[in-house]
C-alpha positions as CSV (number, residue, x, y, z in Angstrom):
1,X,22.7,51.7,-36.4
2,X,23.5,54.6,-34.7
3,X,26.3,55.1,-32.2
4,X,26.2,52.8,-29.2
5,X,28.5,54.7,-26.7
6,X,28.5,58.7,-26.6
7,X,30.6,59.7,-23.9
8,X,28.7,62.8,-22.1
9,X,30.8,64.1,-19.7
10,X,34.7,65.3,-19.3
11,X,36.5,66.7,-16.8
12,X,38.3,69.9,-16.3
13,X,35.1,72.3,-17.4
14,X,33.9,75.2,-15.6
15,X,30.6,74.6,-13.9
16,X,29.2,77.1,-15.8
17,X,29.7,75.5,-18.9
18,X,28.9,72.6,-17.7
19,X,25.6,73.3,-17.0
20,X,24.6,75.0,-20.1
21,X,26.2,71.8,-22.4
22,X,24.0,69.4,-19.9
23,X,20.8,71.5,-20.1
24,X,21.6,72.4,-23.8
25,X,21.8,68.1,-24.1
26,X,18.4,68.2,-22.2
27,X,16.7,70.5,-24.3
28,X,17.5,68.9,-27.4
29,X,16.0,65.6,-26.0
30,X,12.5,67.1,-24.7
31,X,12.5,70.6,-23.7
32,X,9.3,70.3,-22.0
33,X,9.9,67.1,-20.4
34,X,13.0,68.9,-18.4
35,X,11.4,71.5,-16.9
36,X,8.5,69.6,-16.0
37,X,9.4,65.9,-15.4
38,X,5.6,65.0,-14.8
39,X,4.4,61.3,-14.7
40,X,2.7,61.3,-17.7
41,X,5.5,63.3,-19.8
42,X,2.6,64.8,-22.1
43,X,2.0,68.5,-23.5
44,X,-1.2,68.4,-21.7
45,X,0.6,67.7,-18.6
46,X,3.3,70.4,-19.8
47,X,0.9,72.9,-19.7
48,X,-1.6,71.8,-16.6
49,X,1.9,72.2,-14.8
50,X,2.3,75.5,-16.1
51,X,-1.2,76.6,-15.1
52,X,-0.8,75.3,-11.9
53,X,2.6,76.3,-10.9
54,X,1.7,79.9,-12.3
55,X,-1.0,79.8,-10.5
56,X,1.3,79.5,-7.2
57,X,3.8,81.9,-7.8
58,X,0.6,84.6,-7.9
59,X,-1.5,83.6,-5.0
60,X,1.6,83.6,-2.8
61,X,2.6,86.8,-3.5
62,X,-0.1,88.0,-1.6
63,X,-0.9,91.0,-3.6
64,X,2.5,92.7,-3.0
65,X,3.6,93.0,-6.4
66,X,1.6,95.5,-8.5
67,X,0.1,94.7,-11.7
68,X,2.4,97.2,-13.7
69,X,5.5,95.7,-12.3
70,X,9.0,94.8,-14.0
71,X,9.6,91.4,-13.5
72,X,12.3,88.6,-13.8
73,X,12.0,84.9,-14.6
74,X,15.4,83.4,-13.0
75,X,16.2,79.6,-15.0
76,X,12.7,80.2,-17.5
77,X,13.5,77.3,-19.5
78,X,11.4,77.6,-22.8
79,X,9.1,79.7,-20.9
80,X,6.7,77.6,-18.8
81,X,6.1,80.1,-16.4
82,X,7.5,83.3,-17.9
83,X,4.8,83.7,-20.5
84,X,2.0,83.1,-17.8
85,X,3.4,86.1,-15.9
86,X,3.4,87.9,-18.9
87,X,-0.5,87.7,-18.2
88,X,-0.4,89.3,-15.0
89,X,2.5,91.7,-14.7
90,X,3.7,94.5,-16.8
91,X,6.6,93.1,-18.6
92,X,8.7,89.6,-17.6
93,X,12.3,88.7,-18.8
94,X,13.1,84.9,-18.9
95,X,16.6,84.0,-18.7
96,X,18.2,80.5,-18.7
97,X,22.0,79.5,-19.1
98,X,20.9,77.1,-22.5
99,X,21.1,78.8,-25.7
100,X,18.8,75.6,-27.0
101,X,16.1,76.5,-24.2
102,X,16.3,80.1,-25.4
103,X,15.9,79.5,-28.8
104,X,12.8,77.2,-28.0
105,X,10.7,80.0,-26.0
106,X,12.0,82.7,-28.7
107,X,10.3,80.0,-31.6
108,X,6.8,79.5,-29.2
109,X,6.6,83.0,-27.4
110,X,8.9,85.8,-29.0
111,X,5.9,87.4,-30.4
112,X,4.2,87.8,-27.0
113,X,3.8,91.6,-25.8
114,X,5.5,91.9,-22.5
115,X,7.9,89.2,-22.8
116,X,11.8,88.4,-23.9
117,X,13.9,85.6,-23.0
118,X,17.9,86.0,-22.6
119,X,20.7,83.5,-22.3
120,X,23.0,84.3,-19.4
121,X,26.0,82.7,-18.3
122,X,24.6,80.6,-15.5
123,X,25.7,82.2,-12.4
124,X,24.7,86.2,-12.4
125,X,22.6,88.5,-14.1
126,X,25.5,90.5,-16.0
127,X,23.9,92.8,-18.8
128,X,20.7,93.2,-16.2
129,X,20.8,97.1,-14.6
130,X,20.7,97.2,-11.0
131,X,17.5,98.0,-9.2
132,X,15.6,97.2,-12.4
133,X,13.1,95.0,-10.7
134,X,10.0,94.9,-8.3
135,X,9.8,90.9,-8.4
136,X,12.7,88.1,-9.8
137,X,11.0,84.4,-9.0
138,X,12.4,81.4,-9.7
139,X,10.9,77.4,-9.7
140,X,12.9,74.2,-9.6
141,X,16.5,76.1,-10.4
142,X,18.2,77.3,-7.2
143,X,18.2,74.0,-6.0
144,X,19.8,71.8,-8.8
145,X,22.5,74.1,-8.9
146,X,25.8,73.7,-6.9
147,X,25.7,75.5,-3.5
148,X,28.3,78.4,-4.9
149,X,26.2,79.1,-8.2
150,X,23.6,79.5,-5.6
151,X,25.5,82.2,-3.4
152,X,26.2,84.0,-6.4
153,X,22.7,84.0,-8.0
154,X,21.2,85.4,-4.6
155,X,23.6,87.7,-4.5
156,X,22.9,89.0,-8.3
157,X,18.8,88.7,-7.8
158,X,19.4,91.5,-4.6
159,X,21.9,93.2,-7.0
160,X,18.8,93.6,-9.6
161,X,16.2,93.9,-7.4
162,X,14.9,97.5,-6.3
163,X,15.0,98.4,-2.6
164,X,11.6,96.7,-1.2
165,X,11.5,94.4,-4.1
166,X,10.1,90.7,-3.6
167,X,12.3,87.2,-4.5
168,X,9.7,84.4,-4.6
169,X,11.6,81.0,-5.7
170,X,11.3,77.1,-5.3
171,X,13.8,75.3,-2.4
172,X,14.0,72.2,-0.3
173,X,15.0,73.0,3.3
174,X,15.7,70.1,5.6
175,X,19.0,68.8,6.7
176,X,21.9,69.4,4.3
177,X,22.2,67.5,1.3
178,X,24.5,68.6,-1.7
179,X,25.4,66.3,-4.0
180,X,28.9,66.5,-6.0
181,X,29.3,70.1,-7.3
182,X,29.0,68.7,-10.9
183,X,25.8,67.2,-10.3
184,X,23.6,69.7,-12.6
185,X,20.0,68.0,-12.0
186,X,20.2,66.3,-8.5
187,X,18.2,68.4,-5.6
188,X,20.1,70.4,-3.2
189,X,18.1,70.4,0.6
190,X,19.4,73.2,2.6
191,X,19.1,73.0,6.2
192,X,17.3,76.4,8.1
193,X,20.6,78.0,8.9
194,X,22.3,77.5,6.2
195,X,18.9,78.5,4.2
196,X,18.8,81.6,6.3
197,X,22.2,82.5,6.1
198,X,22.3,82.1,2.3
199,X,19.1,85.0,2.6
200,X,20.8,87.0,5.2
201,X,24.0,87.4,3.3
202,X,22.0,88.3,0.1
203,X,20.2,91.4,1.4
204,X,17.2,89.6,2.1
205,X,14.6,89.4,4.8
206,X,12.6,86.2,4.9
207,X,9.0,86.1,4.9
208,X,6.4,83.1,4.0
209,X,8.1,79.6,3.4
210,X,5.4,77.4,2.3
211,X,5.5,73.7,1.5
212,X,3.9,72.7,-1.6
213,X,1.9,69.6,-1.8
214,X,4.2,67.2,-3.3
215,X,6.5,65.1,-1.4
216,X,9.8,63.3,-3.0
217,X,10.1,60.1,-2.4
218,X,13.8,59.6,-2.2
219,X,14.1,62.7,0.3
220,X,11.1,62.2,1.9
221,X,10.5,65.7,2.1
222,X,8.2,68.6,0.4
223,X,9.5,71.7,-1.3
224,X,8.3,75.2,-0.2
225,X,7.9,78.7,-2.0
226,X,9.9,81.2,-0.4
227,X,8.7,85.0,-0.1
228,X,11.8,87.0,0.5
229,X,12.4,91.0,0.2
230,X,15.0,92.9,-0.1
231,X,16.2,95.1,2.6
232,X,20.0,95.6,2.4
233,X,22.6,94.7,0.2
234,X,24.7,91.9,-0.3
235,X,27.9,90.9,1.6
236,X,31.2,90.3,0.2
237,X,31.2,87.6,-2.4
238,X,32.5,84.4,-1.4
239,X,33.9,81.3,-3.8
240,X,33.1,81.7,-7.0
241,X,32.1,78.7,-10.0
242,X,35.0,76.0,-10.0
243,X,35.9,73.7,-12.4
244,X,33.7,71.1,-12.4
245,X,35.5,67.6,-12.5
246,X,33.5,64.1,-13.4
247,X,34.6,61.9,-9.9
248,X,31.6,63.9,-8.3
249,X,28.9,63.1,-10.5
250,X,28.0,60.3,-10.2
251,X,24.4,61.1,-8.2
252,X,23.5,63.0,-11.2
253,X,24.6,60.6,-13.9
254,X,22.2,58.0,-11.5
255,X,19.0,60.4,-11.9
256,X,19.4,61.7,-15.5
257,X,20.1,57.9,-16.5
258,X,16.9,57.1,-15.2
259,X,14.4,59.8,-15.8
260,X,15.5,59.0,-19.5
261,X,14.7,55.6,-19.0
262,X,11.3,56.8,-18.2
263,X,10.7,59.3,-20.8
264,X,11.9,56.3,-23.2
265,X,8.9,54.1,-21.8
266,X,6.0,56.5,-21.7
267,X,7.2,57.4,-25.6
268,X,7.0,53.8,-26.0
269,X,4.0,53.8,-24.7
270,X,2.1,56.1,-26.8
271,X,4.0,54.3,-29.6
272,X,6.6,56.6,-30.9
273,X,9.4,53.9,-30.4
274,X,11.6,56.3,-32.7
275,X,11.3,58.5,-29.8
276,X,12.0,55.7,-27.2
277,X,15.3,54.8,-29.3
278,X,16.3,58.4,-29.5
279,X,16.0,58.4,-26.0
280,X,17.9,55.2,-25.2
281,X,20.5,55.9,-27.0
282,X,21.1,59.7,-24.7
283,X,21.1,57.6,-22.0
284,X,23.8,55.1,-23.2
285,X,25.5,58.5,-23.8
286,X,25.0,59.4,-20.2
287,X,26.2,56.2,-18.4
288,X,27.7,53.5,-20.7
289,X,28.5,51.5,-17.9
290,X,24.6,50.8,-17.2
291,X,23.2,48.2,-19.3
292,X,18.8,48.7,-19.0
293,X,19.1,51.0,-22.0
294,X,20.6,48.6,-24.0
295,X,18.5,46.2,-23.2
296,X,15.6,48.0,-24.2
297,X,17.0,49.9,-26.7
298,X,17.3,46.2,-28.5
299,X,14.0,44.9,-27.4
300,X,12.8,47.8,-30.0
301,X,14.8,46.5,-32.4
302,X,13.4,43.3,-32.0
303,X,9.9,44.8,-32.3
304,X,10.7,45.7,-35.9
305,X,12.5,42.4,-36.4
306,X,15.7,43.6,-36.5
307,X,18.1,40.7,-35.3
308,X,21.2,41.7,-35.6
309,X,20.3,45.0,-34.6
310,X,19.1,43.6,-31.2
311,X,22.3,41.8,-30.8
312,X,24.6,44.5,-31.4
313,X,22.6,46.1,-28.5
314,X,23.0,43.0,-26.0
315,X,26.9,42.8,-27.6
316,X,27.5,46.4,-26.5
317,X,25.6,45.7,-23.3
318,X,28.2,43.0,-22.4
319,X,31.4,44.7,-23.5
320,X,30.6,47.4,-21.2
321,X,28.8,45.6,-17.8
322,X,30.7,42.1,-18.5
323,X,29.2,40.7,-15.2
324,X,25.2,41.2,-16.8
325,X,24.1,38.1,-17.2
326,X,20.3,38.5,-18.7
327,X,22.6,40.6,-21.2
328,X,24.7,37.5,-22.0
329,X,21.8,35.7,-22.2
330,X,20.2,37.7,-24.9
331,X,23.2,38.1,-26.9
332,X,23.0,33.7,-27.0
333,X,19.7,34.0,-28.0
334,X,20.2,36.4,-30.5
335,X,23.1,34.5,-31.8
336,X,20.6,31.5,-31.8
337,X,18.2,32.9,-34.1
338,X,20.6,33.7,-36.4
339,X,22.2,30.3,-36.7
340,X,25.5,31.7,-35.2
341,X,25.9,28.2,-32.6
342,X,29.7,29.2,-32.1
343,X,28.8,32.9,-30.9
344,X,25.9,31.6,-28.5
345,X,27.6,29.0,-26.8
346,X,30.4,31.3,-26.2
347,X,28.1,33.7,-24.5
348,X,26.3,31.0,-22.6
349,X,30.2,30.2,-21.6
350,X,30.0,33.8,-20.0
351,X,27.0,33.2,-18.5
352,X,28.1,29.7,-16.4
353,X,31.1,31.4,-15.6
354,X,29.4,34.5,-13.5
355,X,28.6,34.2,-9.6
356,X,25.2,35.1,-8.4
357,X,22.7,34.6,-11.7
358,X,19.3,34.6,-11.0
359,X,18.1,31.1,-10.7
360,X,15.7,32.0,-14.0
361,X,18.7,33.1,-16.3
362,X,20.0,29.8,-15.5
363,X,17.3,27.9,-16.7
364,X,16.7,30.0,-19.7
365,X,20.5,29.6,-20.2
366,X,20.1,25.9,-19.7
367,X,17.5,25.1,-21.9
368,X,19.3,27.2,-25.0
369,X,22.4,25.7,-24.2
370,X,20.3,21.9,-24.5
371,X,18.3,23.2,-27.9
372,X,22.0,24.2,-29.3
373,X,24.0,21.3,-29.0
374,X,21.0,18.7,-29.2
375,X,22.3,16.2,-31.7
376,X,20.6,17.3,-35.5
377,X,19.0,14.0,-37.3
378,X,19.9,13.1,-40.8
């Protein structure tokens, strides 16, 4: 049985590093499925993002940027998007703060005329010339990083950028919203003034904001691509990257928990439960204090009728969220079927003795608890 509790996160990191251990973590769970979380979790979907999203970043140019043109892929990923421009553009660099990332679109595209991908330290462009640039874009990066990464990536995308060269990137503007700064996947919404000033102080003069048609349904609100040129350069830099420290986290901890709690079920579903378990088991990593993934994580094992394997799971489950009840409840059961009376009544014990159990638990409790101590015949 592999490890039940992998503590992901410690305190006292820079940001920077912090990022490229979490994306780096990501990457080595399902490249594809981090930079393009679609509901089906597919390569087909992968790709039909790719096109699509491509696609996009083109039309909204408007024609401004010239076929021949040296271009910039700002947080490429494995290169989704970078080898697409690659089509259309003279030559595109992708760069992305996770070495594992890297190596994946070095493995898939490195042979690719036009193309060549770069690890970079995750808040500037250092090793990048200045003015090498007509067009930098960027899609879902600028806002799942903390506000000051942001500032300083603006300020490096003027920095590289010739005079008259085009930004075009991926943001939410509404009303302010930033999560803690350690929070390396939860969506950052800027509000129009701090949006504008964020522009203003990079050099750059704001042009089309478009929404895109696809609406969150915890912010309620639509993301836009962003046409921006340069026309001056940047201000003064501001605060730097900090340390990043775990007490603030806890909003991204929430979504990576889950989103791996549905990659687990759609690789359940197209039955590679090795997957799903793989899967489960990063996300016990991620928050040991949440007890679904154990909980499914076991009802795999059960699937391959493995018992004791299952109960370790519920066992774990309850040693770290001691007030679950369906957990104690499945640890008695477990206990059950392995003729183990002593270790199921003692977790029906823990059942009777939490408040507020759903009035089902109870009777499933119940009737186990009648089964075990109903008097055996000779």
């Amino acid at each position: 049985m592999a490890r039940l509790v992998r503590l992901a996160y410690t305190a006292g990191m820079d940001i920077r590093e912090k990022m490229r251990r979490d994306w780096d973590r990501r990457a080595r769970i399902d490249p594809r499925y981090w930079v393009a979380a679609t509901q089906d979790a597919t390569v087909e979907s992968y790709e039909a993002s790719g096109d699509r999203d491509a696609a996009m970043l083109v039309a909204g140019l408007r024609g401004r940027v010239g076929p021949e043109a040296n271009v910039l892929d700002l947080g490429c990923g494995m290169g989704r998007l970078t080898v697409r421009a690659a089509e259309r553009f003279g030559h595109v660099d992708g760069v992305d703060i996770s070495p594992e990332m890297i190596e994946v679109a070095r493995r898939e595209h490195g042979a690719r005329p036009g193309v060549a991908f770069h690890v970079n330290s995750g808040a500037d462009l250092a090793g990048f010339p200045d003015a090498a640039y007509d067009l930098v874009f960027s899609y879902a990066v600028l806002s799942h990083v903390p506000p000051e990464v942001a500032r300083a990536y603006f300020r490096e995308v003027s920095r590289v950028l010739r005079p008259g060269g085009w930004f075009r990137y991926q943001f939410w503007v509404g009303r302010d919203q930033f999560s803690g700064s350690s929070d390396t996947i939860s969506i950052r919404v800027y509000s129009p003034e701090t949006f504008q000033q964020l522009n203003r102080d990079a050099g750059f003069s704001l042009h089309e904001i478009e929404e895109i048609d696809y609406e969150d349904p915890i912010l309620q609100l639509k993301p836009v691509w962003v046409n921006a040129q340069k026309v001056g350069d940047p201000v003064a830099a501001g605060e730097g990257p900090r340390e990043a420290a775990d007490a603030d986290d806890t909003s991204g901890r929430t979504l990576e928990y889950d989103l791996l709690l549905y990659l687990a079920i759609q690789h359940a579903e197209h039955g590679a439960t090795a997957e799903a378990e793989r899967v489960l088991e990063e996300a016990v990593g991620v928050d040991p204090k949440r007890p679904e993934a154990y909980i499914q994580w076991a009802a795999h094992r059960l699937d391959r009728d493995d018992v004791k394997g299952a109960r370790t799971l519920f066992q774990a489950a309850t040693e770290q969220v001691p007030t679950c009840a369906p957990a104690w409840l499945y640890q008695a059961q477990m206990c059950a079927l392995l003729d183990d009376v002593a270790g199921a009544n003692l977790a029906l014990k823990a059942v009777a003795a939490l408040a507020n159990v759903e009035p089902e638990v109870k009777r499933e409790a119940a009737a186990l608890r009648r089964r075990l101590n109903r008097p055996r015949r000779r």
